[in-house]
PDB file of N, CA, C and O in Angstrom, chain B, residues numbered from 101:
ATOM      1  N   UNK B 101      96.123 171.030  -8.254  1.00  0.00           N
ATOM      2  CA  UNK B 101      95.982 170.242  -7.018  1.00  0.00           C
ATOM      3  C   UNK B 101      94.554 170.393  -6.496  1.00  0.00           C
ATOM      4  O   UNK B 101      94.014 171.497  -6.431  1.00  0.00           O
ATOM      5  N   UNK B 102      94.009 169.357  -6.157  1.00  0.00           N
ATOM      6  CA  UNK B 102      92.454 169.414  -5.472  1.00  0.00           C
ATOM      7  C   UNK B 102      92.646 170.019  -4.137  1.00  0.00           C
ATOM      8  O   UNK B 102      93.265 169.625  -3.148  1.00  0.00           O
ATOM      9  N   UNK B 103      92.128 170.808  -4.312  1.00  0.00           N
ATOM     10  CA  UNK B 103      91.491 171.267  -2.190  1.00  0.00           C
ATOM     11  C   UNK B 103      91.310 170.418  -1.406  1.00  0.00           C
ATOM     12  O   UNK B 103      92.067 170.371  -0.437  1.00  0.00           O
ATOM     13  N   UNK B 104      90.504 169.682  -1.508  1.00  0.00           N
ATOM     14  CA  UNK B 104      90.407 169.055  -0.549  1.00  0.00           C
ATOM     15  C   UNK B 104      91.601 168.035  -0.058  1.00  0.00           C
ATOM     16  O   UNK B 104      91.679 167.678   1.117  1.00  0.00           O
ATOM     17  N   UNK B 105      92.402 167.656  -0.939  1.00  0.00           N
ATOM     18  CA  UNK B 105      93.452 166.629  -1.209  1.00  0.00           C
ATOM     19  C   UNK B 105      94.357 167.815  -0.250  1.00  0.00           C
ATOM     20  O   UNK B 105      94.569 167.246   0.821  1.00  0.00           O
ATOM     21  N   UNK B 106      94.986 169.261  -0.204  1.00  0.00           N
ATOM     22  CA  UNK B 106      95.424 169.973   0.227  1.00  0.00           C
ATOM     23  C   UNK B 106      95.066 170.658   1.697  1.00  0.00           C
ATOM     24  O   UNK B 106      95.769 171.384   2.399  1.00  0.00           O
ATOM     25  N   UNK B 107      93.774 170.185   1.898  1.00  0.00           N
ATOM     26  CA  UNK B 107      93.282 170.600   3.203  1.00  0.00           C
ATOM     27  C   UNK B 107      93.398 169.211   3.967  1.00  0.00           C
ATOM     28  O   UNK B 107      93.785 168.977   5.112  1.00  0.00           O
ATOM     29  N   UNK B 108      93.023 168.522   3.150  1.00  0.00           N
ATOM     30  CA  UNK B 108      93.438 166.708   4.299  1.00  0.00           C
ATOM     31  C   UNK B 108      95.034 166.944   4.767  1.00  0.00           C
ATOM     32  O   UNK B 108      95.254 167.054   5.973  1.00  0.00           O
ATOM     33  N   UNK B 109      96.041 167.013   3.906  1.00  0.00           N
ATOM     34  CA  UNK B 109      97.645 167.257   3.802  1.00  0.00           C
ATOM     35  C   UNK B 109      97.520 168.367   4.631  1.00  0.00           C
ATOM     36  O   UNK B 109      98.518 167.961   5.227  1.00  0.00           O
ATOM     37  N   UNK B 110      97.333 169.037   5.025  1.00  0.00           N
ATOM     38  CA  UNK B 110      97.112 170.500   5.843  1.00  0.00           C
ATOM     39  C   UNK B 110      97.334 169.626   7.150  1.00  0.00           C
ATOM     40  O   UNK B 110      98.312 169.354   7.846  1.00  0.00           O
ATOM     41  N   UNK B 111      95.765 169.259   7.171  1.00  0.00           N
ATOM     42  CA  UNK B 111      95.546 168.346   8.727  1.00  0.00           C
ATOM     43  C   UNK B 111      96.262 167.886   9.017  1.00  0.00           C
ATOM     44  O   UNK B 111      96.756 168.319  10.058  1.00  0.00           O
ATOM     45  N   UNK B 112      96.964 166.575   8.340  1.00  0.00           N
ATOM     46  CA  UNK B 112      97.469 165.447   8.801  1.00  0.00           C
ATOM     47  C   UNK B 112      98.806 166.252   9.030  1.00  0.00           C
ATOM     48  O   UNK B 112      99.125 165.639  10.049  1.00  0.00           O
ATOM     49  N   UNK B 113      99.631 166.982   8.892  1.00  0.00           N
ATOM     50  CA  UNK B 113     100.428 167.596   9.097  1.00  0.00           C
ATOM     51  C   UNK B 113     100.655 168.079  10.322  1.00  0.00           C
ATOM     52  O   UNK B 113     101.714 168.020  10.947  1.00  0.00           O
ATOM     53  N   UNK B 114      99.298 168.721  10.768  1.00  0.00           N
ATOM     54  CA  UNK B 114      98.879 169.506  12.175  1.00  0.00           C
ATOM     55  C   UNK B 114      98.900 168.524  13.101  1.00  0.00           C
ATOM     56  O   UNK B 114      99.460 168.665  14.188  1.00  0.00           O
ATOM     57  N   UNK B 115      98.174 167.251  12.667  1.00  0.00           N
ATOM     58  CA  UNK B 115      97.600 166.372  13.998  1.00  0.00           C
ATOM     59  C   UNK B 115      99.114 165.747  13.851  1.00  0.00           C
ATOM     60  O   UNK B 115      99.441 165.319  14.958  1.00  0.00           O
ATOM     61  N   UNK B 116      99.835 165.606  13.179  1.00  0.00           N
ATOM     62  CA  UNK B 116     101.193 164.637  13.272  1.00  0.00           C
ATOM     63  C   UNK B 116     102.251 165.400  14.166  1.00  0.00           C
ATOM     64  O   UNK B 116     103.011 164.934  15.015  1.00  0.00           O
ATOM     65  N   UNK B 117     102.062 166.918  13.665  1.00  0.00           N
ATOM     66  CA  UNK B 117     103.061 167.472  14.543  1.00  0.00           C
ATOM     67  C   UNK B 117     102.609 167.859  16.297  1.00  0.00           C
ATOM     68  O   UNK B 117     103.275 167.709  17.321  1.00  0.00           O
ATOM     69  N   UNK B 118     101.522 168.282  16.144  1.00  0.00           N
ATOM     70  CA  UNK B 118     100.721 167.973  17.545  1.00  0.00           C
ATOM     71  C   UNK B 118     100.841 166.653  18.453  1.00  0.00           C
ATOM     72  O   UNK B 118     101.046 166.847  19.651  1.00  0.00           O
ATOM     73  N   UNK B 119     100.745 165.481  18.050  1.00  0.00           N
ATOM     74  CA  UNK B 119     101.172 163.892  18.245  1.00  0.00           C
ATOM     75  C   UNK B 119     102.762 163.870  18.739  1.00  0.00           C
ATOM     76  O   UNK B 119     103.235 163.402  19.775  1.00  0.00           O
ATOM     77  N   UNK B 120     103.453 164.580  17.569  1.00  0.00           N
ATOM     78  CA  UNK B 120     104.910 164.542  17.571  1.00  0.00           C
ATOM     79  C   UNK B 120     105.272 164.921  19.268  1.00  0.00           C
ATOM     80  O   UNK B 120     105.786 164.354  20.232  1.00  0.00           O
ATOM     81  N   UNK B 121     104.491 166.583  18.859  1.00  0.00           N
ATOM     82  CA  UNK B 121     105.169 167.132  20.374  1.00  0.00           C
ATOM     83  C   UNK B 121     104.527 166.912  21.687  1.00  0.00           C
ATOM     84  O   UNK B 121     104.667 167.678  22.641  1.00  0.00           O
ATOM     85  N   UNK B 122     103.866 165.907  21.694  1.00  0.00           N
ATOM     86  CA  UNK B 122     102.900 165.557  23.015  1.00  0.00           C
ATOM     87  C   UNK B 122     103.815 164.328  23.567  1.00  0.00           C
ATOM     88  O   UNK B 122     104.414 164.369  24.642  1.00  0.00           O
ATOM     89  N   UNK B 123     103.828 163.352  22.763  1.00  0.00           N
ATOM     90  CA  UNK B 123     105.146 162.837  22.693  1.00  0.00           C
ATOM     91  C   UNK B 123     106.298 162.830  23.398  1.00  0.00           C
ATOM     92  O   UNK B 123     106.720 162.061  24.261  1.00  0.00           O
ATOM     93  N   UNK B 124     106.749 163.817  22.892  1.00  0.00           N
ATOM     94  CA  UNK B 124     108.082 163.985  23.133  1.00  0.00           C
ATOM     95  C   UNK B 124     108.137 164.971  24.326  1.00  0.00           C
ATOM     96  O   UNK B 124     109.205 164.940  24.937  1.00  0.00           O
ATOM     97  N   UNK B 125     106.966 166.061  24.898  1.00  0.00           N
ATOM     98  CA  UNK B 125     106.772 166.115  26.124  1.00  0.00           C
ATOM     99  C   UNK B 125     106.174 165.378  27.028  1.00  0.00           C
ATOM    100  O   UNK B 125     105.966 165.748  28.183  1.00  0.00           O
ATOM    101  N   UNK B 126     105.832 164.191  26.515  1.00  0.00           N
ATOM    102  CA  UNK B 126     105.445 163.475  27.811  1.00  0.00           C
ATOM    103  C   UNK B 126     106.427 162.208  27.787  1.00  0.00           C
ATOM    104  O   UNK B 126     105.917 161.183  28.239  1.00  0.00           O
ATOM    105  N   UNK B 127     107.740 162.103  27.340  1.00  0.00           N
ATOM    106  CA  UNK B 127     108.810 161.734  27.504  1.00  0.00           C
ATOM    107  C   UNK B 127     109.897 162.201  28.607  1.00  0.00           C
ATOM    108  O   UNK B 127     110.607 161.686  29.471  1.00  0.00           O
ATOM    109  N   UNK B 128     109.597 163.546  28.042  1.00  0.00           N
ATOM    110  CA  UNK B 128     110.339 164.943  29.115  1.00  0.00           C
ATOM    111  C   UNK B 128     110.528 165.038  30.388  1.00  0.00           C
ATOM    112  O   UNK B 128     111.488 165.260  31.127  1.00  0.00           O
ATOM    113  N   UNK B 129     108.715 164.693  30.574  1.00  0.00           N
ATOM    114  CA  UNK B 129     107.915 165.206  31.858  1.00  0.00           C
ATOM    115  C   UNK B 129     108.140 163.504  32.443  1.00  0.00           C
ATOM    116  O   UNK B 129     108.027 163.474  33.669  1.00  0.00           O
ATOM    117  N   UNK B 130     108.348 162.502  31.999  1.00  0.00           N
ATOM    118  CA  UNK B 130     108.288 161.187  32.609  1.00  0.00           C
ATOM    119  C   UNK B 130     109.886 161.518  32.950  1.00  0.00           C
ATOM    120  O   UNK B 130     109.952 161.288  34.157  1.00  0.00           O
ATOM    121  N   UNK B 131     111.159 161.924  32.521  1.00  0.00           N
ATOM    122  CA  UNK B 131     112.483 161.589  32.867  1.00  0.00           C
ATOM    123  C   UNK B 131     112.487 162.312  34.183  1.00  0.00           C
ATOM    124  O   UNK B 131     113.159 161.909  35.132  1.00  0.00           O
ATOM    125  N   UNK B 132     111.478 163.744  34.248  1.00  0.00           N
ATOM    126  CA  UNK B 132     111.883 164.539  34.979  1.00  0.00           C
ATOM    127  C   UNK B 132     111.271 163.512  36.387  1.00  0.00           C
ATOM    128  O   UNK B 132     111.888 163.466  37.451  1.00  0.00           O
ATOM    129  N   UNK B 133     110.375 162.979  36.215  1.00  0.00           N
ATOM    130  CA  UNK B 133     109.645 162.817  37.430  1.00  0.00           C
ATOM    131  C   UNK B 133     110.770 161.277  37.580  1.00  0.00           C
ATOM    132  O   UNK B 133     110.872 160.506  38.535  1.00  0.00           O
ATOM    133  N   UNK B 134     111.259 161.264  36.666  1.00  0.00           N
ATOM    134  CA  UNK B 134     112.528 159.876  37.279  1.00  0.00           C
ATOM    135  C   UNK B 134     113.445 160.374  37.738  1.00  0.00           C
ATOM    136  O   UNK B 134     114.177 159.800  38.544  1.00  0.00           O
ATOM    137  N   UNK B 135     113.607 161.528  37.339  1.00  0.00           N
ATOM    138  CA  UNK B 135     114.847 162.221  38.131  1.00  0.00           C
ATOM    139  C   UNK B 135     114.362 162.478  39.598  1.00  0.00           C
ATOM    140  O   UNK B 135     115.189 162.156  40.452  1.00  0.00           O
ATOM    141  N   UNK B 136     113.267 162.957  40.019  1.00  0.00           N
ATOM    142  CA  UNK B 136     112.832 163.637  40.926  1.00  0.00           C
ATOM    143  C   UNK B 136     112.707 162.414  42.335  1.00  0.00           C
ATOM    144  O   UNK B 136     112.965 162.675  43.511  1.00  0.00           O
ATOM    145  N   UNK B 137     112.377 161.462  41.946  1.00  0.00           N
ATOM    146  CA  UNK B 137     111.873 160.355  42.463  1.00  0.00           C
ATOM    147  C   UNK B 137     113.616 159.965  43.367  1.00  0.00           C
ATOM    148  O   UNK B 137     113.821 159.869  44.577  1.00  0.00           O
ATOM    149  N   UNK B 138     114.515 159.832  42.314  1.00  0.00           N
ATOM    150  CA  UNK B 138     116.125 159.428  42.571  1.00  0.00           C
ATOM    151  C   UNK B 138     116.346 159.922  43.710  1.00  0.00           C
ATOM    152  O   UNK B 138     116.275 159.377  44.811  1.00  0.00           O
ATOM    153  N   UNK B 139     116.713 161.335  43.342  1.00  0.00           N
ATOM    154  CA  UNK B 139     116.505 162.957  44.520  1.00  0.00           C
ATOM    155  C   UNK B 139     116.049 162.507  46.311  1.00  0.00           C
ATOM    156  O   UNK B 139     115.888 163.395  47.149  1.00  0.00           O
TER     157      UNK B 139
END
């Protein structure tokens, strides 16, 4: 396997799961502030 081919796959891994969970906390953080708003 090439390195570099393994260090790109590294990254894109990192920045996808980083993406993933920004995501899905700023999904979180939007219900909460819909909840809060209801309240």
């Amino acid at each position: 396997i090439n390195l570099y081919m393994y260090l790109y796959f590294v990254i894109f891994i990192i920045f996808g799961a980083f993406f993933t969970l920004n995501l899905f906390i700023g999904v979180i953080i939007d219900n909460f502030n819909q909840q809060k708003k209801k309240i």
